[in-house]
C-alpha positions as CSV (number, residue, x, y, z in Angstrom):
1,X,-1.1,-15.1,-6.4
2,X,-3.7,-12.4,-6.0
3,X,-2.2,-11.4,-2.7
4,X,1.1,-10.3,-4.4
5,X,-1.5,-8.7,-7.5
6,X,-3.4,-7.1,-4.9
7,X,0.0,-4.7,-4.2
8,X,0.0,-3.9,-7.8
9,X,0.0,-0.2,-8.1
10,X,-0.5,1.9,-11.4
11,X,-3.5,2.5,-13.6
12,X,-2.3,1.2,-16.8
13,X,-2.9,-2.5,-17.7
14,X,0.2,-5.0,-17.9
15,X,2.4,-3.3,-21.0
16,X,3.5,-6.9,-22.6
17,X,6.4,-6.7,-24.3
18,X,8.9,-8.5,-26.2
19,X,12.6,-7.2,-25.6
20,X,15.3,-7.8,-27.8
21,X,18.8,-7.1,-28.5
22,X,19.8,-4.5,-31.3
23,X,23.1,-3.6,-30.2
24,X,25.4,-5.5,-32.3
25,X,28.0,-4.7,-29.7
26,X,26.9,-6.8,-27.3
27,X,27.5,-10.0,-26.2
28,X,25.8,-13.2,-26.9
29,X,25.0,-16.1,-25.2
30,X,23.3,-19.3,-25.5
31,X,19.6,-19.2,-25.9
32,X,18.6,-20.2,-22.3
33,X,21.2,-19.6,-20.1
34,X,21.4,-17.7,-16.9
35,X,24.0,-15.3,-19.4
36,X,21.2,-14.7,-21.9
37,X,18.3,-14.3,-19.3
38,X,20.5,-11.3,-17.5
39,X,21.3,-9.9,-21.2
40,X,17.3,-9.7,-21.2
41,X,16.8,-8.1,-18.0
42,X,19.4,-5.3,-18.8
43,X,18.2,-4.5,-22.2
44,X,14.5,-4.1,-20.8
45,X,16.0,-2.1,-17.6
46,X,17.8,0.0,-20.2
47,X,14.8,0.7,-22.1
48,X,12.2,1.6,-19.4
49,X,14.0,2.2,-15.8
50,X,13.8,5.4,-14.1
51,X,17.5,5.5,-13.1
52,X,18.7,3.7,-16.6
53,X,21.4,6.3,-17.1
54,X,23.0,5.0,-13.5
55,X,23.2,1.4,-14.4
56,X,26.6,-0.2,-14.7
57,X,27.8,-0.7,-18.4
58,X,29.7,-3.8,-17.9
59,X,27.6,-5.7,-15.3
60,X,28.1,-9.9,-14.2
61,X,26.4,-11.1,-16.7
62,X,27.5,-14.9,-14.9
63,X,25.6,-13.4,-11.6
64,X,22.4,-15.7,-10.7
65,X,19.2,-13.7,-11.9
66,X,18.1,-12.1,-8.9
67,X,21.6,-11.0,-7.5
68,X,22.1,-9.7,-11.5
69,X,19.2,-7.7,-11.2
70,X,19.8,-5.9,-8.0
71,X,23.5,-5.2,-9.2
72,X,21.6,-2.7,-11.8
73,X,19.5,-1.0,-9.4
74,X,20.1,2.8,-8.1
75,X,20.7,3.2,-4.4
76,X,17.9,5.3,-4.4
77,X,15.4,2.8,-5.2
78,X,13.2,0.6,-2.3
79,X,10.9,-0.7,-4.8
80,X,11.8,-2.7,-7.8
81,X,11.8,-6.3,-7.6
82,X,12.0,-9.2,-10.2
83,X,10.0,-12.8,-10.1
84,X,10.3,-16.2,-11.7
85,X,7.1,-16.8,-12.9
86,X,7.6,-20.3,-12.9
87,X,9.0,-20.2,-9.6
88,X,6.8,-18.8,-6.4
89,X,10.1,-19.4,-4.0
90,X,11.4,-16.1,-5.7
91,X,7.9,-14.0,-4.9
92,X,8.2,-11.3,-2.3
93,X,6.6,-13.1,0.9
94,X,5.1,-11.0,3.9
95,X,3.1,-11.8,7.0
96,X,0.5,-9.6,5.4
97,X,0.1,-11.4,2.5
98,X,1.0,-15.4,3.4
99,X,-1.4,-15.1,6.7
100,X,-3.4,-11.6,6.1
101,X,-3.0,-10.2,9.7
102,X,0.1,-7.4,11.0
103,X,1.2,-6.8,14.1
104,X,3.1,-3.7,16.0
105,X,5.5,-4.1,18.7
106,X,5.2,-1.1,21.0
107,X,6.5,0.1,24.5
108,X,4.5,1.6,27.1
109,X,5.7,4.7,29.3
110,X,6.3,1.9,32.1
111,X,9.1,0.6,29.6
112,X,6.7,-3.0,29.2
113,X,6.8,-4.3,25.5
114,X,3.8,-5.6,24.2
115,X,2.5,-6.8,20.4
116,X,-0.8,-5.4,19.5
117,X,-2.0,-7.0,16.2
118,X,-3.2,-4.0,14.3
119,X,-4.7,-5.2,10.9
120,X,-6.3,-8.9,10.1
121,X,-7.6,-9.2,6.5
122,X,-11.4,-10.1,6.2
123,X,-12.1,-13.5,5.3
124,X,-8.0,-14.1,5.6
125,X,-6.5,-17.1,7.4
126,X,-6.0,-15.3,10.3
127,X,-9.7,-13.7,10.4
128,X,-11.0,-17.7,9.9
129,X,-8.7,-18.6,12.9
130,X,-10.3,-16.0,15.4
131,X,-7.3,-13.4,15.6
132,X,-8.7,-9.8,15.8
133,X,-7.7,-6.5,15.8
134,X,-6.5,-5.1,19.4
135,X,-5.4,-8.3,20.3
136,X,-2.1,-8.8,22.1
137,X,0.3,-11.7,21.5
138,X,2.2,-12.6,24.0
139,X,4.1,-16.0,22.1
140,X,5.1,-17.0,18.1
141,X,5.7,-21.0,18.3
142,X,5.9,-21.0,22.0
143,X,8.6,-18.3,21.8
144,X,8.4,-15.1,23.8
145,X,8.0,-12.0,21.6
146,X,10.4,-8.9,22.4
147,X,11.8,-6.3,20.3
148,X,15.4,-7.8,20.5
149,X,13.6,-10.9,18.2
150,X,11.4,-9.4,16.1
151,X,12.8,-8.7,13.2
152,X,14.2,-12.8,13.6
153,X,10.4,-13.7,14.5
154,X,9.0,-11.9,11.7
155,X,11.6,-13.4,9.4
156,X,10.6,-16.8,10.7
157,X,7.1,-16.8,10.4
158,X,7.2,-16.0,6.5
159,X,9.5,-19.3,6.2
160,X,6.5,-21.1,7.7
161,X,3.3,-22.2,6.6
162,X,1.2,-22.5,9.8
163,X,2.3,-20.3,12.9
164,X,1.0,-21.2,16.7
165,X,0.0,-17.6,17.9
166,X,-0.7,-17.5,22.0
167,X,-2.7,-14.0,22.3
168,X,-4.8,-11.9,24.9
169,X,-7.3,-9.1,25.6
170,X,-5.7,-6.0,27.0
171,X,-7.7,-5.1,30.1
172,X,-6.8,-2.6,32.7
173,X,-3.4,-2.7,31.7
174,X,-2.5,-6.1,31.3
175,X,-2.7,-9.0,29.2
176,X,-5.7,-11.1,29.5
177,X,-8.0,-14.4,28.4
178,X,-5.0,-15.7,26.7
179,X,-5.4,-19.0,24.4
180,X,-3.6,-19.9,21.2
181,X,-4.7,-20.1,17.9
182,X,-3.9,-21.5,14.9
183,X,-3.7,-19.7,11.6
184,X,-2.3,-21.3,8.4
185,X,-0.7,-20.2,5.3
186,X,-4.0,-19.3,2.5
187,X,-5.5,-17.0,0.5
188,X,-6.9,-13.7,1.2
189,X,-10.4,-12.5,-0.5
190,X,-10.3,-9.0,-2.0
191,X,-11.2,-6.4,0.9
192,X,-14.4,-4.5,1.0
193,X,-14.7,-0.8,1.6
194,X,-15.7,-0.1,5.2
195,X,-18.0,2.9,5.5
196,X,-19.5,5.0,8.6
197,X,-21.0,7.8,8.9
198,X,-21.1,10.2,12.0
199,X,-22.7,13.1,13.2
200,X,-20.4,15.4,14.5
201,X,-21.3,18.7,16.3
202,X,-25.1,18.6,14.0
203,X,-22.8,17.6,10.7
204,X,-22.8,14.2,9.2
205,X,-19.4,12.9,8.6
206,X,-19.0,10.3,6.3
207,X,-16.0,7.5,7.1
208,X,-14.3,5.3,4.3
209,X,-11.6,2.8,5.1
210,X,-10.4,1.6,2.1
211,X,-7.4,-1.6,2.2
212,X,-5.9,-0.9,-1.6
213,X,-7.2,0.3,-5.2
214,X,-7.7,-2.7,-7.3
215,X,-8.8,-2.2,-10.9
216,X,-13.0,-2.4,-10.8
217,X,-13.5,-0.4,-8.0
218,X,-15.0,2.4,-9.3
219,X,-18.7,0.8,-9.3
220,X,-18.4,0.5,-5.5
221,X,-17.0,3.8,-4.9
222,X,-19.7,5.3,-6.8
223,X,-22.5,3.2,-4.7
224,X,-20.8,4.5,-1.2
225,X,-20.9,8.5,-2.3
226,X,-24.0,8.4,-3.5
227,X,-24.6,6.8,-0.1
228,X,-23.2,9.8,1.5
229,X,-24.5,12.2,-1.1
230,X,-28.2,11.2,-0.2
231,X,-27.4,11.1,3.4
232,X,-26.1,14.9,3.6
233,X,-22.9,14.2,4.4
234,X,-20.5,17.4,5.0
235,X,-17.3,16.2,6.0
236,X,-15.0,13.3,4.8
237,X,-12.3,11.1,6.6
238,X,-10.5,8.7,4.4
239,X,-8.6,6.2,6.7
240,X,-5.7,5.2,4.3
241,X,-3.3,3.8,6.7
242,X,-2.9,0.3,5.7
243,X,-3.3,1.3,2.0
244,X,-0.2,-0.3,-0.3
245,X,-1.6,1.3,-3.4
246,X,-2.8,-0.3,-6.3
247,X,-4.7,1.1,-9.5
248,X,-4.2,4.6,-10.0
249,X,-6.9,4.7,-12.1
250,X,-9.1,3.9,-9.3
251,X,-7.2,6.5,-6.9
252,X,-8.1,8.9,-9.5
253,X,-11.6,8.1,-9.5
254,X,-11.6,8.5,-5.8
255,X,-10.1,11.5,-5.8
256,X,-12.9,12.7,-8.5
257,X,-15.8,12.1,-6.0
258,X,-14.6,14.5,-3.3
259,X,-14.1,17.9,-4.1
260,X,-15.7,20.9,-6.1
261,X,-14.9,22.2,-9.4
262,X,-13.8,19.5,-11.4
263,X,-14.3,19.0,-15.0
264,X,-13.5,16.0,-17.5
265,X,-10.8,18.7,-18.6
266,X,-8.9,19.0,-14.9
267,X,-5.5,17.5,-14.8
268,X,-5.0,15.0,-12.6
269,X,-1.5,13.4,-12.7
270,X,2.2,13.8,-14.7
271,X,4.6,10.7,-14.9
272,X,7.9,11.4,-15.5
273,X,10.3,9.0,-16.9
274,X,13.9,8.6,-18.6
275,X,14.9,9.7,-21.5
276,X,12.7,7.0,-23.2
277,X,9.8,7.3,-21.5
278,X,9.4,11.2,-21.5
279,X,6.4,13.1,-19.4
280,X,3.1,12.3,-19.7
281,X,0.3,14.2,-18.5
282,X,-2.8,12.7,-17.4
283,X,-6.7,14.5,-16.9
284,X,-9.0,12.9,-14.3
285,X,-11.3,11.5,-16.8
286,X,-8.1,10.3,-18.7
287,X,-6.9,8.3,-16.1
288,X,-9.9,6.6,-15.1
289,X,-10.5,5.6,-18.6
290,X,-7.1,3.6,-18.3
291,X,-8.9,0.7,-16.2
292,X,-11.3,-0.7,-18.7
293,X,-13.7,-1.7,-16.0
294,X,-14.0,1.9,-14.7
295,X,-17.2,3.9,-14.8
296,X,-16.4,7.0,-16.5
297,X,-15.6,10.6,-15.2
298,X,-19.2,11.7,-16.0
299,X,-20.9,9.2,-14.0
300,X,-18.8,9.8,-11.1
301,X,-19.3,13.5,-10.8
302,X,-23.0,13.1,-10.5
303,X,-22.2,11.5,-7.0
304,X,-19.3,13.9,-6.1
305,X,-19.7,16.0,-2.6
306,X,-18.0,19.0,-3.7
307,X,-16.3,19.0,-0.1
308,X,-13.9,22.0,0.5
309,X,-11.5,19.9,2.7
310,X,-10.6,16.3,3.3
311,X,-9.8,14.1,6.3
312,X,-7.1,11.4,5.3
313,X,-5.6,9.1,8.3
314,X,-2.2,7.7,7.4
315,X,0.8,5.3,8.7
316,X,4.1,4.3,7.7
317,X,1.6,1.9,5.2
318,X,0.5,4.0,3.5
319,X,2.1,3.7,0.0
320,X,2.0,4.1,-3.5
321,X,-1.2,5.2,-5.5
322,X,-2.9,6.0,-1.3
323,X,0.2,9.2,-1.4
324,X,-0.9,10.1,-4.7
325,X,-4.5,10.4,-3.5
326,X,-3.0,12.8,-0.9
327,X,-1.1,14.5,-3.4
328,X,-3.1,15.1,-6.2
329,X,-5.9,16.2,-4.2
330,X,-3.9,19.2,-3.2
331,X,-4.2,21.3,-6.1
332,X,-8.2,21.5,-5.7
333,X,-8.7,21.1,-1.8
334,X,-7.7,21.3,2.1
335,X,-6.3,18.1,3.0
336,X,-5.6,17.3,6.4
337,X,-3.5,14.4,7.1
338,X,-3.5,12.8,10.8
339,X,-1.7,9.7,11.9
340,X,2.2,9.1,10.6
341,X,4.4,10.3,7.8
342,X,3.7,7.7,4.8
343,X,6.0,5.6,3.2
344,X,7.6,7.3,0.6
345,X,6.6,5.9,-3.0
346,X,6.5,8.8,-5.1
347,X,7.0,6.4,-8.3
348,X,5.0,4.1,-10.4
349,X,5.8,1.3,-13.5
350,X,4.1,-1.5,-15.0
351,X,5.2,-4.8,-15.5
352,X,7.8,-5.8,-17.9
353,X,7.5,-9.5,-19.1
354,X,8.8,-11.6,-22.4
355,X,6.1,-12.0,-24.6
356,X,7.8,-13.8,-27.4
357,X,6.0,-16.6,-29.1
358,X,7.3,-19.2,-27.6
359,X,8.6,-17.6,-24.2
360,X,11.8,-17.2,-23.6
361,X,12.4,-15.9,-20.5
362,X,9.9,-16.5,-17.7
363,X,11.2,-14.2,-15.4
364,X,9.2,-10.7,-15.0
365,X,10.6,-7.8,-14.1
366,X,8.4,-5.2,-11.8
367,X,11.0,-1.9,-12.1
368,X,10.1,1.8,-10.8
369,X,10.1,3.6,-14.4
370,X,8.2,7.0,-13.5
371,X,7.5,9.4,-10.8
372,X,4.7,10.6,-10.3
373,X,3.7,14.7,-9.7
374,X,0.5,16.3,-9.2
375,X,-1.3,18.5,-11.2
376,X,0.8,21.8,-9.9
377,X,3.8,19.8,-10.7
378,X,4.5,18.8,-6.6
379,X,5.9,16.0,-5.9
380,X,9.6,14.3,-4.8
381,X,8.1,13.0,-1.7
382,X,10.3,9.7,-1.8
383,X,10.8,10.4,2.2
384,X,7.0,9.9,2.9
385,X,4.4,12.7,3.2
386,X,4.0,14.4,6.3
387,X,1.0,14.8,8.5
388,X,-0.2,18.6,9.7
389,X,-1.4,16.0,12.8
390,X,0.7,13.3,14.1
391,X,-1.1,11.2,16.1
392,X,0.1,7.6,17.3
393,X,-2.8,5.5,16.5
394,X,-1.5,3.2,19.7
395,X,-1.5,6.3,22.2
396,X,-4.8,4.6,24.2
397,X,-4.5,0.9,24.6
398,X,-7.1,-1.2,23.7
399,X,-6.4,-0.5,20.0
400,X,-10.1,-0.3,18.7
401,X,-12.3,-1.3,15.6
402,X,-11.5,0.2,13.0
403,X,-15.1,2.5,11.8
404,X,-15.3,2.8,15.6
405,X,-15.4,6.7,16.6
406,X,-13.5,6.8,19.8
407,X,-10.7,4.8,17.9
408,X,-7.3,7.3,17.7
409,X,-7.1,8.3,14.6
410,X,-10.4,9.0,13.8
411,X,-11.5,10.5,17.1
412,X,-8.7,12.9,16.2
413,X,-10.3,13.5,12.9
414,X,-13.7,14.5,14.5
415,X,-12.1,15.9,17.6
416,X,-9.8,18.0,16.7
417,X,-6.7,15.8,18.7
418,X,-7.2,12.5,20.5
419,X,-9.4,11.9,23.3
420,X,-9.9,8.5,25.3
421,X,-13.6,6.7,25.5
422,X,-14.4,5.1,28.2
423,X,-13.6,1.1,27.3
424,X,-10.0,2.6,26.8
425,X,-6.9,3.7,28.8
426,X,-4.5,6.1,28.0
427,X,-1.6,4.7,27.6
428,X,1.2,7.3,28.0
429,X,4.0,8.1,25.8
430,X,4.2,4.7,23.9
431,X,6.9,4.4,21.2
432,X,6.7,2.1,18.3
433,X,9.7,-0.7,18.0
434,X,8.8,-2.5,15.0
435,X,6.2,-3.2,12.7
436,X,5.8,-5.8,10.7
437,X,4.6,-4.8,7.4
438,X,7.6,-1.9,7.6
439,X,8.9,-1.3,4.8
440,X,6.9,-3.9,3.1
441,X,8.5,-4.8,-0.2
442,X,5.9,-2.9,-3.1
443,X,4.9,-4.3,-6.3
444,X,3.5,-2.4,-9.0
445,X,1.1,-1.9,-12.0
C-alpha cells in the first residue's frame, strides 16, 4: 500500500471522521447494505466536497458503490476516487506504482515510433530487474509496441503481475543490445532526493531531483541546503517532472529554503472550500507545523539561500503539491519553468473514512474538497501551469541520467535552451504519442 500512500498529497494528517445521517428526510436502509453504504458516501460528499452544491439530490442509491460515487462527481473533477479498504481490487493501479518504472512512446522526425523508458523507481521491481532509464523497448509479452496499442498495452500490463519486457540501447539511431527482462509485480522503497551541483560560467548551481513530498522530509531537505549553503551555491534547479505531489507541508518547507525575505509571519497558502469548509489561510511556518515530523520554520531558514530566482523542470507529471511549489513561490521570487505544461491539480483534500466504533463502512473516500491559491491570491490553474521554456526533454535521443548536465532539461536550465553532448544525437522534431503515467489517477492527503 505505500505506493498508492506515496501519491497522497496535502499537509494535514488523515481527518477521521464519523459521518452520520441527521436529515430526518432521508431514506433509510438496512445497516450494511450497498443502499446504506451509498447513503454514507453522499452525506460525507455533502459535507466536505468542493463541488457539493452540484451533486444530484435524488441519486441511485441501488447503484454498486463505485458507479454511486462517480454519479455524484462534477464534470470538472479528474481527481477524486473512492477505495474498499478491505478490498485492494478497487485501488487505483498504474505501471508506476505496481512495477515502479514509466515509459514514453515518441516519434522521430523520420516518422519511426520508438518507447523510451523515462523513469524506473530506485530499489523498485523494475530497478532490481536491470531496466534503466534511456532504455528502449522494443516488445511487452512478445508483442510489438506501437502507438495504435498503447493505451491496450498499458491497460494490459496493470492486469498482470509479471511483464516480459524485450529492450535496447539507442545507438546511432537505432535500437541496440536487445535482451529481455523480467520485472514482477512488488513494492517500491521511498525515493531519495538526488542532488548535483555544477559550476556554471564560475557559479555553482546546485541540482535537486525530488520524486514526491512525503510527510518527514523536512530533516533531509534541511541536510541538502545546508549542503549547498556551505558549498556557495548561487543558482537553483528543481527538476519536478515526475513529482505527483504529496505533503504540502513538506512543499512548504521546500519552498522556505529558497528565497529571501521570509519570516515565520509570510503567508504561504489559502484553501478554499464550500460553503462548509470556508477559506483558510496558511503562513509558511503554519503549514510546516501541520506534519508533526517537520523541523520547524526557524530551523529551516538558518539553511535558506536567499536566491532571487528559481530553476524548476516540469512535465505533464508534474502534479499536485510539485504546482503549488511553483505557485506559491511566485509571490517572493523569479521562477522559471522549463520542460512541459504540468498537470493541472490546483486542489487538495484529505481522506474521509468511517471511524465509528465498530466500523461500519470500510470504504474510504479520497474527494477534492479545496483549491488551493497562493499567497497573492493566484491560482485556477486546473489546465496545468505553463512553462516560460518548453523544452521536450526527448528532443536528443539517448534520453540521459537524470543529475547528468548535458541531459535536456537541465542543460536547458544552465544553458539557456538545449544543446546536444557528444554521447547524444539530436533527434529532430520528435512528438510525444503517449505516456504512460498520463493522466495518472491522483490520490490525496
Amino acid at each position: 500500500m505505500k505506493n498508492y500512500l506515496t501519491f497522497l498529497c496535502f499537509a494535514m494528517a488523515a481527518f477521521l471522521i464519523s459521518c452520520t445521517n441527521n436529515d430526518e428526510s432521508a431514506p433509510v436502509f438496512p445497516e450494511g447494505s450497498t443502499e446504506s453504504v451509498n447513503l454514507w458516501v453522499q452525506d460525507s460528499m455533502k459535507r466536505y466536497y468542493y463541488w457539493a452544491d452540484q451533486m444530484p439530490a435524488k441519486p441511485d442509491y441501488s447503484l454498486p458503490v463505485k458507479d454511486f460515487f462517480k454519479s455524484l462527481l462534477s464534470s470538472q473533477d479528474r481527481f477524486s476516487f473512492v477505495v474498499n479498504t478491505e478490498d485492494s481490487s478497487t485501488y487505483p493501479r498504474s505501471i508506476r506504482n505496481m512495477y515502479g518504472f514509466d515509459y514514453t512512446i515518441v516519434q522521430l522526425a523520420n516518422n519511426e515510433v520508438v518507447t523510451v523508458v523515462k523513469l524506473v523507481l530506485q530499489n523498485s521491481p523494475a530497478f532490481n530487474a536491470g531496466l534503466e532509464r534511456g532504455m528502449i523497448i522494443t516488445k511487452v509479452n512478445g508483442k510489438v509496441m506501437t502507438a495504435a496499442n498503447a493505451e491496450a498495452m498499458a491497460a494490459s500490463i496493470k492486469d498482470q503481475t509479471v511483464v516480459e519486457l524485450t529492450v535496447g540501447k539507442w545507438q546511432n539511431g537505432m535500437v541496440t543490445n536487445e535482451n529481455n527482462i523480467t520485472v514482477y509485480y512488488g513494492f517500491s522503497f521511498e525515493q531519495p532526493i538526488l542532488s548535483k551541483i555544477f559550476n556554471k560560467n564560475g557559479k555553482k548551481v546546485g541540482y535537486l531531483y525530488i520524486y514526491d513530498f512525503p510527510d518527514g522530509m523536512t530533516q533531509a531537505l534541511n541536510q541538502k541546503f545546508a549542503e549547498f549553503k556551505a558549498a556557495g551555491v548561487q543558482e537553483l534547479i528543481l527538476d519536478l517532472r515526475y513529482n505527483y505531489g504529496g505533503s504540502v507541508s513538506s512543499a512548504a518547507a521546500l519552498c522556505s529554503l529558497i528565497p529571501s525575505g521570509l519570516s515565520s509571519g509570510s503567508p504561504f497558502i489559502i484553501f478554499k472550500g464550500n460553503k462548509n469548509g470556508g477559506e483558510v489561510k496558511r503562513t509558511f511556518a503554519e503549514q510546516i507545523a501541520y506534519d508533526s515530523k517537520a523541523l520547524d520554520f526557524t530551523t529551516l531558514r538558518a539553511n535558506a539561500l536567499g536566491l532571487q530566482k528559481v530553476f524548476i523542470l516540469t512535465s505533464n507529471s508534474t502534479a499536485s503539491a510539485a504546482e503549488i511549489v511553483i505557485n506559491n513561490l511566485k509571490p517572493y521570487m523569479q521562477v522559471i519553468q522549463i520542460g512541459s505544461t504540468t498537470l493541472g491539480k490546483d486542489m487538495a483534500g484529505f481522506v474521509v473514512e468511517d471511524k465509528r466504533k465498530p466500523r461500519k463502512v470500510s470504504w474510504q473516500i479520497h474527494p477534492v474538497i479545496y483549491k488551493v491559491f497562493n499567497a497573492n491570491g493566484a491560482g485556477e490553474y486546473s489546465n496545468g501551469i505553463s512553462p516560460q521554456m518548453i523544452v521536450n526533454e526527448y528532443a536528443g535521443l539517448p534520453v540521459l541520467p537524470l543529475g547528468d548536465p548535458d541531459e535536456t532539461l537541465i542543460s536547458s536550465a544552465l544553458n539557456g535552451g538545449y544543446f546536444k553532448s557528444a554521447g547524444q544525437e539530436k533527434s529532430g522534431s520528435i512528438t510525444i504519442l503517449y505516456q504512460s503515467d498520463v493522466p495518472p489517477v491522483m490520490m490525496e492527503k
